[in-house]
C-alpha positions in Angstrom: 33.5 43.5 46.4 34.4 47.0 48.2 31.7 49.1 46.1 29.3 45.9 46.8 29.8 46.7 50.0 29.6 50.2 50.5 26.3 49.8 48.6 24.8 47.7 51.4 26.5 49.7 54.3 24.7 53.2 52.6 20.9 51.4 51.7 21.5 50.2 55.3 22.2 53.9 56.7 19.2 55.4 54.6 16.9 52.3 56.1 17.7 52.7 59.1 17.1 56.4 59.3 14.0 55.9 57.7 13.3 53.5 60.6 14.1 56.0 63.3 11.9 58.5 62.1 9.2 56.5 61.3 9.2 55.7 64.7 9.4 59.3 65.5 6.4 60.2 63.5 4.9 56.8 65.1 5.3 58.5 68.4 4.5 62.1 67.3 1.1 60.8 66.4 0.2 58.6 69.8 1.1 61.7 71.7 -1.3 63.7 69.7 -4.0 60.5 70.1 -3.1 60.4 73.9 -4.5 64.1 74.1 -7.1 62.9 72.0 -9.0 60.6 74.5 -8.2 62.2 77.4 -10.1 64.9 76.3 -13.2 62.7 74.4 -12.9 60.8 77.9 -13.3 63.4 80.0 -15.9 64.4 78.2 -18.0 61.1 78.4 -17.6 60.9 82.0 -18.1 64.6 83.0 -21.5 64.7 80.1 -22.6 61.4 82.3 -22.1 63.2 85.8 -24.1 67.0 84.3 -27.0 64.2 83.0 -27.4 62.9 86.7 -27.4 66.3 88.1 -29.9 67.3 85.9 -31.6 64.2 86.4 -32.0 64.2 90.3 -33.0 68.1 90.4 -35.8 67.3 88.0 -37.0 64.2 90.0 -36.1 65.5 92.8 -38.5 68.7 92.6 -40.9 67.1 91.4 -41.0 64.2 94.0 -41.1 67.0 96.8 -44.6 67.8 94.9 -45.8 64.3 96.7 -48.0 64.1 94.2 -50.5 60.3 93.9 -52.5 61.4 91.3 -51.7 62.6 87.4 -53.8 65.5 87.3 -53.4 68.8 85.5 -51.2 70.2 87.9 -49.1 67.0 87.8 -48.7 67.8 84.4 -47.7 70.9 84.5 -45.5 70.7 87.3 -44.0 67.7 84.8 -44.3 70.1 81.4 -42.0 73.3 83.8 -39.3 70.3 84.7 -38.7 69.7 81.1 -38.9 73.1 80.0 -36.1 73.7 82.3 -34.2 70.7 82.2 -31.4 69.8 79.6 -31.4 66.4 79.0 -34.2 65.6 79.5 -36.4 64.2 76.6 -39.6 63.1 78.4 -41.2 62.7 82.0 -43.9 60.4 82.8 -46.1 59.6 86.1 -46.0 55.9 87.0 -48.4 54.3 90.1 -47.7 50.3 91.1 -45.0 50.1 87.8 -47.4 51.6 85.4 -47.1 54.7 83.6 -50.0 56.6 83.8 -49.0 60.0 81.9 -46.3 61.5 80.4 -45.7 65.4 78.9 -45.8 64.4 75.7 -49.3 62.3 75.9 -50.9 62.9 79.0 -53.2 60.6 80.6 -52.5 57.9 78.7 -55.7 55.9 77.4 -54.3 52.4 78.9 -51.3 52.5 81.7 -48.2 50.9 80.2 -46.0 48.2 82.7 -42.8 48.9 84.0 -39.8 46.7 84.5 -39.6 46.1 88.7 -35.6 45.6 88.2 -33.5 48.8 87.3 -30.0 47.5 85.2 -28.5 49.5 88.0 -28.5 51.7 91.1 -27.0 55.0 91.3 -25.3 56.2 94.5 -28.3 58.2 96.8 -30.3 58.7 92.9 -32.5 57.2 90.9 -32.8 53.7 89.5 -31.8 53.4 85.9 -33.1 51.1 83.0 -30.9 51.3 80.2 -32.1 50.7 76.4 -35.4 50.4 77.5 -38.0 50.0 74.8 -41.0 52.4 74.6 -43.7 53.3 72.3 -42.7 56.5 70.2 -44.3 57.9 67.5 -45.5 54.9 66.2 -41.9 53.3 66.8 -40.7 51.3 69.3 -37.1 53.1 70.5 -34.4 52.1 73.1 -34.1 55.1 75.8 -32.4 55.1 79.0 -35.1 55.6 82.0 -34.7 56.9 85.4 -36.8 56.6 88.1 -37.2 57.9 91.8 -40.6 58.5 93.5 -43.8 58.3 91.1 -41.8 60.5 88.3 -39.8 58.7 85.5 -37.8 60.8 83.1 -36.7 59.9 79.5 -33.2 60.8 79.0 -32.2 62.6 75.8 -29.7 60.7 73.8 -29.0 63.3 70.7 -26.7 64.7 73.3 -24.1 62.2 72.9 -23.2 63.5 69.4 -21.3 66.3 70.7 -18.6 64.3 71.3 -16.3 64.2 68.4 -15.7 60.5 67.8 -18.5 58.0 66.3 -20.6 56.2 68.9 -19.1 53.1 67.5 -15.7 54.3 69.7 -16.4 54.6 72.7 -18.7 53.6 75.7 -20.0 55.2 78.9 -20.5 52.8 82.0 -21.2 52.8 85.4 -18.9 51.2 88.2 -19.5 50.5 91.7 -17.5 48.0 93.9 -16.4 46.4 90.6 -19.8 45.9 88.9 -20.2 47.5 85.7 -23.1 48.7 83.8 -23.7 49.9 80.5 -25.0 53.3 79.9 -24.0 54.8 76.7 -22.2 53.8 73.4 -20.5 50.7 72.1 -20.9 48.0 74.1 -17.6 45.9 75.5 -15.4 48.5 74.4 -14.6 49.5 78.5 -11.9 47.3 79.8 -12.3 48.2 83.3 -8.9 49.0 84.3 -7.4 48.6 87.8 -7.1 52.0 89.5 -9.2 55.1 88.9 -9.0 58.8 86.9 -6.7 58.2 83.9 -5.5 54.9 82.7 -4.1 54.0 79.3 -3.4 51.0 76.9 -1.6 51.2 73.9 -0.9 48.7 71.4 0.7 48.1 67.6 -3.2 47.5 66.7 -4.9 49.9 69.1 -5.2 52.6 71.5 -7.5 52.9 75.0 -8.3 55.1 77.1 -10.6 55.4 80.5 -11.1 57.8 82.6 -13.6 57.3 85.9 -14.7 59.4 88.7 -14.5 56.8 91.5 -16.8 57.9 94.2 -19.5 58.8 91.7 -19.0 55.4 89.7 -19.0 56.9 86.1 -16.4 55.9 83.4 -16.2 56.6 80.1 -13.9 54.5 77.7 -12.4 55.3 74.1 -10.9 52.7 71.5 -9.7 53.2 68.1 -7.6 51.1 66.4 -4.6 51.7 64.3 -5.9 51.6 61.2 -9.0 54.2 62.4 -5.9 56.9 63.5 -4.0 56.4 60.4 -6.6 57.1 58.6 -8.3 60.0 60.6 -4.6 61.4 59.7 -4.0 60.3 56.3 -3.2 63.1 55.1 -0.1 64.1 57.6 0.5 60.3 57.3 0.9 60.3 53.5 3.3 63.9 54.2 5.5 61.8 56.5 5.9 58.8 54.3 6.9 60.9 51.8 9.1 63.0 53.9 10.5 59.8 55.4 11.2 58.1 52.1 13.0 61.4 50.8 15.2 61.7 54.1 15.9 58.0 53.5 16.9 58.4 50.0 18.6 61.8 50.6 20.2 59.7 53.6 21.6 57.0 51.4 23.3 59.4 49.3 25.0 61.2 51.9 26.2 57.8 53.0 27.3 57.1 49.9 29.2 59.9 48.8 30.7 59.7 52.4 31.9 56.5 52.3 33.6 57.2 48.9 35.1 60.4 50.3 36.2 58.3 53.0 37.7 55.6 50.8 38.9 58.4 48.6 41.0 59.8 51.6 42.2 56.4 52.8 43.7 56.1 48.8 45.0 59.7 48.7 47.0 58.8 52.4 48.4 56.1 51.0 49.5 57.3 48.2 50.6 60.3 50.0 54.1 59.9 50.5 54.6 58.3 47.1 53.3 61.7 45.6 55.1 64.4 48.0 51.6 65.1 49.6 53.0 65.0 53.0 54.9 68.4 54.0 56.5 69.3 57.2 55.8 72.6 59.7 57.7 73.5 62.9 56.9 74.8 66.0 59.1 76.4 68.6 60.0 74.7 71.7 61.9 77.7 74.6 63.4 77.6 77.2 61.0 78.9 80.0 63.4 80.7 81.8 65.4 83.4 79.2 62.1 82.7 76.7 64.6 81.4 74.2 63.9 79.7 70.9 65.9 76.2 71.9 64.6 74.2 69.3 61.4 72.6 67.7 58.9 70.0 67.0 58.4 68.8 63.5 54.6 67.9 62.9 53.2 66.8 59.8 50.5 68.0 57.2 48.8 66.8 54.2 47.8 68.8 51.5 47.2 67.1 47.7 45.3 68.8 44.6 42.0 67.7 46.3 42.6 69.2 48.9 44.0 69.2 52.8 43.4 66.0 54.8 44.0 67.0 59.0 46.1 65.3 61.2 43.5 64.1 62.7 42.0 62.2 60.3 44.9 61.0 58.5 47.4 59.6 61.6 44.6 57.0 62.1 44.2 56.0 58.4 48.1 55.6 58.8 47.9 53.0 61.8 45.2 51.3 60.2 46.6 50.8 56.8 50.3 50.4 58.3 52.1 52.7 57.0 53.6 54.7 60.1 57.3 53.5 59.6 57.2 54.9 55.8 55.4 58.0 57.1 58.4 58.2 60.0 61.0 57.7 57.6 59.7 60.4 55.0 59.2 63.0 58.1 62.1 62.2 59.4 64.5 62.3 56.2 63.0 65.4 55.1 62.7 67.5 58.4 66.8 66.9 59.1 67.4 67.9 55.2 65.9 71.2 55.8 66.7 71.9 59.1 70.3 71.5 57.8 70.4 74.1 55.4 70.4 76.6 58.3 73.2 78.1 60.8 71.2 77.0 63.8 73.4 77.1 66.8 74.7 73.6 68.0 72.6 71.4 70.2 69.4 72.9 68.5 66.5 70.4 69.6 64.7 68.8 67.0 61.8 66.7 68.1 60.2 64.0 66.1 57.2 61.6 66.8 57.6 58.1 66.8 54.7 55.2 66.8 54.9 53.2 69.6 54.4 50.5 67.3 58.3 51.1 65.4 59.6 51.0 68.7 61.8 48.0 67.5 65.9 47.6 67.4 65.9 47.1 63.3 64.0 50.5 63.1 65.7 52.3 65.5 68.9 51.4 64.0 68.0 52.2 60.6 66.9 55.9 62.1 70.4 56.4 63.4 72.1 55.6 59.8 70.1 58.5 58.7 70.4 60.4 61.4 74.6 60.5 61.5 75.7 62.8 59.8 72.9 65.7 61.9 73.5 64.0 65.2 76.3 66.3 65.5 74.6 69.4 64.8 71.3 68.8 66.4 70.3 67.8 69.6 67.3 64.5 68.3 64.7 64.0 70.6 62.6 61.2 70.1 58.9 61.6 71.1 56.5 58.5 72.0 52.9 58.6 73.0 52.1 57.0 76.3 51.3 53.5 75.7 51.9 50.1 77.1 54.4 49.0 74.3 56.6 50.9 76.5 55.8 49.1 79.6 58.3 46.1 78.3 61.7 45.2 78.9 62.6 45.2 75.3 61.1 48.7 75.2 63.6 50.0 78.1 66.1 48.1 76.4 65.8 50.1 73.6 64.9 53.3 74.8 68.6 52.8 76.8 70.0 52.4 73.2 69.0 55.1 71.6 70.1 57.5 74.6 73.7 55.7 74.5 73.7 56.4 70.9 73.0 60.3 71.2 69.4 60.7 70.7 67.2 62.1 73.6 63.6 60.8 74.5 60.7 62.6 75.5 57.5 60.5 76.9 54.6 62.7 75.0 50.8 63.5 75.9 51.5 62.4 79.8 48.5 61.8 81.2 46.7 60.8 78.9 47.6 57.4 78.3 49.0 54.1 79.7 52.1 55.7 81.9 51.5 56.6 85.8 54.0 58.5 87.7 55.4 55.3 89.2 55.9 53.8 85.7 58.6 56.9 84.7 60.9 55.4 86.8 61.4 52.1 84.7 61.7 54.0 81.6 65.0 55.8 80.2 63.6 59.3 78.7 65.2 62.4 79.2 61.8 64.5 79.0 58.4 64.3 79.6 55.9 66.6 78.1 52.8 67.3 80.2 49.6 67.4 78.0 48.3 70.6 77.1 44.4 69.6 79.0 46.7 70.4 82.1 47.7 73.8 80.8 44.5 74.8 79.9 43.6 76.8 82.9 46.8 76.0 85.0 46.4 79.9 85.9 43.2 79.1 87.7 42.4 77.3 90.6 41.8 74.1 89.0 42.5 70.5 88.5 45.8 71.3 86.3 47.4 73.9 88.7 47.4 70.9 91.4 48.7 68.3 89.5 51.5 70.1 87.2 53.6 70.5 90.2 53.3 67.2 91.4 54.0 65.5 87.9 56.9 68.4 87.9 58.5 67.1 91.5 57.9 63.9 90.7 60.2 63.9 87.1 62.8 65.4 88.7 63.3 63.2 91.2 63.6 59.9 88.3 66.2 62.8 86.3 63.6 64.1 83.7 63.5 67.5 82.6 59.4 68.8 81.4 58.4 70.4 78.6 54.8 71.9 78.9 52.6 71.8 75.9 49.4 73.8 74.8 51.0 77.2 76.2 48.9 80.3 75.1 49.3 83.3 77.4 51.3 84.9 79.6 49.6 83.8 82.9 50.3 80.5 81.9 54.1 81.2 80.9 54.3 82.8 84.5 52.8 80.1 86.6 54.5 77.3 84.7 57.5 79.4 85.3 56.8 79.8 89.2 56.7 75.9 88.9 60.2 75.4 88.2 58.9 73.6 84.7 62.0 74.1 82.1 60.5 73.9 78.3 57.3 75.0 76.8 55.8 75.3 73.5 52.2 76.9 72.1 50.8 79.5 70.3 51.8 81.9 72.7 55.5 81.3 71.2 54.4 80.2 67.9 52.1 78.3 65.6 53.2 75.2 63.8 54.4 77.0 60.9 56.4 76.2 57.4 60.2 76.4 57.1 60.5 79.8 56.3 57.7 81.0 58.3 59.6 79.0 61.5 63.1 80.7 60.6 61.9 83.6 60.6 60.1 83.9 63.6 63.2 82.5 65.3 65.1 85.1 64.0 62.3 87.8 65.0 62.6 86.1 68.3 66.1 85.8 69.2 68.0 88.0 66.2 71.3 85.7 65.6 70.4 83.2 63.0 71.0 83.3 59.8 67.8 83.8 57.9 69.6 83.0 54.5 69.8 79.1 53.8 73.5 77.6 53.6 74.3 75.4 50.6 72.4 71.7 50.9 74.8 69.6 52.1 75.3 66.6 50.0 74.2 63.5 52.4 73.7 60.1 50.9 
């Protein structure tokens, strides 16, 4: 059912990678389209702005001939406006709606009508017909006419193909006060979107654009639709798929093999203490005032043939498979066992950590059978983690047990967790080790160096003695000291080290223990 289920959980981690950078490459690719019309849109509208300015200087010139007849130097004047022009594809001469010559014909042989209304006005310019129909080399064509004066001019529609999008895209229009005409391209692709310059619309089937120069009345539009871009791209689309589907994949594996490491870990935890995996290391705790080695805290590791597993990642597993009396009991057991086999002087503090959770009278009872025949020797402190377990009366109760029965108790990681400074007073603890985030840069002017001695005062006025943790240099050493704070441990005194490693940096440290171990004493 398990590997069922880690099955699903993996396929559902590649998928839904897969998703997310689909959706990346989904958005990498309407950024790049987004760029795309605003420039094919600009385009359209500034191409439709250069054709009226070359349309009015053309008519313009040649209406400030005041010309009434189409003569030869009508003509020419008409043939020089061309030459010069650059859109422009033909002029004619028109009297009373009728074309009378144009540069390409001349006179013609029999006047050809006019339409009387334009399909729009421009702002100050010309009248324009669009998709008018003219003869043309024995053809009948749609062109776009404008007209001011006598003159007409043809506009040249070839130009449009320098835009690099098929006509069948996009559209060019003109708007004034809301009315919109069509000028160039596709028809009914413009949408005529509230406001002016740049407006967008994007959609799972398609992308617009507009763009419009509002005082002028020119817009141009661009519309593609999902399947046109995909396929424009193809070719980046088909690398993406492909680079999606092997991160997915690759994805799924990774899950996989994680989710069997993890389940691989959570067996080797709880198997640990069955298979000696679990081993014990000391660090020093001194006495801040002489720097003396006074005792120590007994922390646990994990090492197995596959490997170490860190505290870190194994304390959870504990809680969560419920195992943290047996892992207590096994700490505990062995940490007094070696500790014994050593002259340490009397009243050597030895401090174990205890899950909030074991806090009970059964437990704590059966930790004093095994703690008898040491309780003599060795001064047991009991550390708990803040938490609100202790903020019960049976908690006190207990916690007032364990003193009476010659154990000491240490509130650990304070705060961190549940406790406040008003809560110490309800509790019966001996110690109370400030968390090393405090320490951190107590030597500075910061957060830590304002509250250590205020937590400090304040445990000494409800009888506890401090113990500060994370110490690493001597700054901090002095300014703890300056404090008044008693006990201290870190790396500055010592890492968390193995029996022999410990021993002998106590005797390094304070040169009167005996390095050699006694004989085991024989304890039931």
């Amino acid at each position: 059912m398990s590997t069922t289920r880690d099955t699903i959980i993996a396929a559902a981690t590649g998928v839904s990678i897969g998703m997310i950078l689909l959706l990346i490459s989904a958005g990498l690719i309407s950024f790049h389209e987004h760029k795309y019309q605003s420039q094919i849109v600009n385009q359209i509208t500034k191409f439709q702005y250069q054709v009226v300015q070359d349309v009015g200087e053309a008519l313009t010139t040649l209406n400030a001939l005041k010309v009434k007849t189409c003569d030869t130097k009508t003509l020419s004047a008409m043939q020089h406006a061309l030459f010069t022009s650059r859109f422009l594809k033909q002029i004619g001469f028109s009297q009373n709606n009728q074309l009378i010559c144009t540069t390409s014909q001349g006179l013609l042989a029999e006047p050809i009508s006019l339409k009387t209304q334009p399909t729009f006005d421009t702002f100050r310019g010309p009248k324009i017909w669009v998709d008018e129909t003219l003869p043309w080399i024995d053809k009948t064509v749609p062109v776009l006419i404008a007209q001011m004066g006598h003159f007409n001019v043809v506009v040249d529609r070839t130009y449009t193909s320098i835009f690099d999008i098929p006509e069948s895209n996009w559209q060019a229009v003109h708007r004034i006060k809301g009315n919109v005409s069509h000028v160039y391209g596709q028809k009914n692709i413009f949408e005529n979107l509230s406001g002016d310059n740049f407006q967008q619309k994007v959609s799972w089937e398609r992308h617009y654009s507009q763009y419009c120069l509002a005082k002028l009345g020119y817009c141009g539009a661009v519309s593609r639709t999902t399947r046109q871009i995909l396929s424009e791209h193809y070719r980046l689309t088909s690398i993406l798929l492909l680079l999606v589907c092997a991160i997915s994949y690759i994805t799924r594996g990774c899950a996989a093999r994680f989710i069997r490491s993890r389940r691989r870990s959570i067996s080797r935890v709880k198997q640990g203490i069955g298979k000696k995996s679990y081993y014990n290391v000391f660090q020093p705790i001194v006495n801040l005032c002489n720097e003396q080695i006074i005792g120590c805290e007994v922390l646990s590791r994990f090492k197995d043939s596959k490997g170490e597993i860190y505290p870190n990642e194994f304390i959870p597993m504990i809680k969560k498979l419920n195992l943290t009396w047996p892992f207590t009991l096994h700490m505990y057991q062995s940490a007094l066992k070696q500790l014994s086999r050593y002259e340490l002087p009397a009243g050597f503090k030895i401090g174990f950590n205890i899950f909030p959770e074991d806090l009970d009278q059964e437990k704590m009872h059966q930790l004093y059978a095994i703690s008898a025949p040491y309780i003599s020797r060795f001064n047991i402190n009991l550390e708990l983690i803040e938490d609100e377990v202790l903020n019960t009366a049976d908690a006190k109760a207990i916690l007032t047990d364990l003193r009476n029965l010659g154990f000491s108790v240490s509130i650990d990681d304070f705060g961190t967790g549940y406790s406040n400074l008003s809560h110490l007073n309800r509790l019966s603890s001996d110690f109370l080790k400030i968390d090393r985030s405090f320490i951190y840069d107590i030597e500075s002017t910061s957060l830590g160096s304002i509250l250590v001695p205020q937590i400090h005062t304040m445990a000494k006025k409800v009888g506890m003695r401090c113990i500060a943790e994370g110490i690493e240099n001597r700054a901090q050493l002095e300014q703890l000291k300056s404090i008044g704070v008693e006990f201290g441990q870190g790396w500055y005194f010592g890492k968390p080290a193995i029996l022999n490693q410990f021993i002998k940096t106590v005797k390094e440290k304070q040169n009167q223990w005996i390095a050699q171990p006694r004989r085991i004493l024989n304890i039931a």
